[in-house]
C-alpha positions as CSV (number, residue, x, y, z in Angstrom):
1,X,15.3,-18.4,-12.2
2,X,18.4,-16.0,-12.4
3,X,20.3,-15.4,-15.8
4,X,24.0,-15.3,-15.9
5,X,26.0,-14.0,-18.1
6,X,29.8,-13.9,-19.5
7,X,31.3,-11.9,-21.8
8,X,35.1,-10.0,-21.5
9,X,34.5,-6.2,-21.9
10,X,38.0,-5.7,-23.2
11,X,37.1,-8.0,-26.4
12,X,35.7,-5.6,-29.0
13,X,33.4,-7.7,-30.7
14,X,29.8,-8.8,-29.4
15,X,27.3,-6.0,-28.5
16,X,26.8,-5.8,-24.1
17,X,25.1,-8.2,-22.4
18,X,22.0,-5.9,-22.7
19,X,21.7,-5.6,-26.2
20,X,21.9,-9.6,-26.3
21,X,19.7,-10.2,-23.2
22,X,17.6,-7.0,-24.6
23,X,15.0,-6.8,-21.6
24,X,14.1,-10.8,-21.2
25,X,14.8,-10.7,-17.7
26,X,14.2,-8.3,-14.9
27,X,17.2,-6.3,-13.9
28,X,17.2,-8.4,-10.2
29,X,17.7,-11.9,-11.8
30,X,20.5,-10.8,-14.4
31,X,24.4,-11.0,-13.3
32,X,26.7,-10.2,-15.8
33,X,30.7,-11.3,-15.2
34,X,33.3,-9.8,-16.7
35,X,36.0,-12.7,-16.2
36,X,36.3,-15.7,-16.5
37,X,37.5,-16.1,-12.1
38,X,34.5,-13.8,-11.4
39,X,31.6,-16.9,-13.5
40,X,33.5,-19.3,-11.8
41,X,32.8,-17.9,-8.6
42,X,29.4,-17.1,-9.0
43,X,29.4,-21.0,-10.6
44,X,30.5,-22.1,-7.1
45,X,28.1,-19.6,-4.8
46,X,25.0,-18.7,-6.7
47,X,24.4,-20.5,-10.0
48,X,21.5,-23.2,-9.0
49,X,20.2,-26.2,-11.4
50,X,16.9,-23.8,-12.7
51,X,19.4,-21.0,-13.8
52,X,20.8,-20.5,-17.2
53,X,24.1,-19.3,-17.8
54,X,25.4,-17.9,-21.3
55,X,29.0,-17.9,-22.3
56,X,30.0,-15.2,-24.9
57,X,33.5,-16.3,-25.6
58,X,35.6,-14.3,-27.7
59,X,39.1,-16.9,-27.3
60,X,40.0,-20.4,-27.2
61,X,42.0,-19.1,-23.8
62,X,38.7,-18.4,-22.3
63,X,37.6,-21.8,-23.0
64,X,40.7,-23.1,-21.2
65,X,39.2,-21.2,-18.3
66,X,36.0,-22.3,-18.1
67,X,37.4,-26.3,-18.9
68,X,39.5,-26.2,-16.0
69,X,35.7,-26.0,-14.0
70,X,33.9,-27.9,-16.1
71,X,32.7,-30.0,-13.0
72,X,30.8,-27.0,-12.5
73,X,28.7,-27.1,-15.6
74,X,27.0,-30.7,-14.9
75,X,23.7,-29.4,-13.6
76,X,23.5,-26.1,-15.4
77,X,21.6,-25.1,-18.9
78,X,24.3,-23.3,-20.7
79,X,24.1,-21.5,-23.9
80,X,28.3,-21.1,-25.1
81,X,28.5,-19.0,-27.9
82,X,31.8,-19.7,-29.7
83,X,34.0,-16.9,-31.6
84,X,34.2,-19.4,-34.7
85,X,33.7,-22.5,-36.3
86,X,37.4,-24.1,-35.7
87,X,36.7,-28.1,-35.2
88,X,38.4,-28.2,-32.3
89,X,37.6,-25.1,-30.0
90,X,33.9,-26.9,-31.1
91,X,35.0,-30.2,-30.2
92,X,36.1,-28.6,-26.5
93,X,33.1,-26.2,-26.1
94,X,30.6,-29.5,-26.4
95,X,33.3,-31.1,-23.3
96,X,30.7,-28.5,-20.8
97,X,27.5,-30.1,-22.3
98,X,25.5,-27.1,-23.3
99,X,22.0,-27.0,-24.3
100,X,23.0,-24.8,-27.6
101,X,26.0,-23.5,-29.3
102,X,25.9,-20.5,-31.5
103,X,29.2,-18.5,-33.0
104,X,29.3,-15.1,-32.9
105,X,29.4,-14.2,-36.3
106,X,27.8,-10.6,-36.9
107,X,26.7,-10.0,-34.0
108,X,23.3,-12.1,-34.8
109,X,22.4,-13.2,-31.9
110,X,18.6,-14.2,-32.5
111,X,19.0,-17.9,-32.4
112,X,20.5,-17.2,-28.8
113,X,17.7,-14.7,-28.2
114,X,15.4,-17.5,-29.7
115,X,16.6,-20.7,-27.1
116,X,17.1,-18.4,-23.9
117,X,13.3,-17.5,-24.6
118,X,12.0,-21.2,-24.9
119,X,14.6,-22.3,-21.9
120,X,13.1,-19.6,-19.9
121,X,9.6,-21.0,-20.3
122,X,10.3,-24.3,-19.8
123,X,11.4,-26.0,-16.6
124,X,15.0,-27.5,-16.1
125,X,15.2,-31.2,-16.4
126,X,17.6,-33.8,-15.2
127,X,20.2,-35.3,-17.5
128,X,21.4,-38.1,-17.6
């Protein structure tokens, strides 16, 4: 199982991806992206169904992105993490069928911590 991870260094909110992640998975099974073009790539080449990929969005416009691929999110267990509680970007974050949605509201990210520890001892399953 292989962790990846999304989150726009030039947004200045969120702590890195290792603060979040902090440790849970060994340095050779953890691939951070930095845009949006480079997780849909590695959505196309490398993400398989036993992977988990987390989506630390910090704009609607990166939604967008990852909507126009959203093919690509069928098989996956996704954690999105939405900037805030606006109906609608909610409404379009649940259109990629994640397994949990958490906003990003001072930096708490222990509910995320929380849910990528249990998905990471549990096996995938199939959806339906």
């Amino acid at each position: 199982m292989k962790l990846f991870f999304y989150r726009d260094t030039r947004s200045e909110s969120h702590g890195s991806a290792e603060e979040l992640i902090g440790g849970m998975v060994s340095p050779g099974q953890f691939h951070c992206c930095e845009t949006v073009a480079q997780m849909i790539d590695q959505l196309r080449t490398n993400v398989r169904s036993q992977d988990i990929v987390i989506l630390l969005l910090g704009t609607g416009g990166e939604l967008n992105g990852f909507l126009a691929e959203q093919e690509l999110f069928e098989d996956i267990r996704l954690i999105l993490v939405l900037p805030d509680t606006n109906p609608e970007l909610v409404a379009l974050g649940h259109q990629l069928r994640p397994r949990f949605v958490d906003i990003s509201q001072n930096n708490d990210f222990s509910k995320v911590k929380a849910v990528l520890a249990k998905m990471m001892r549990s096996p995938p399953t199939n959806r339906l």
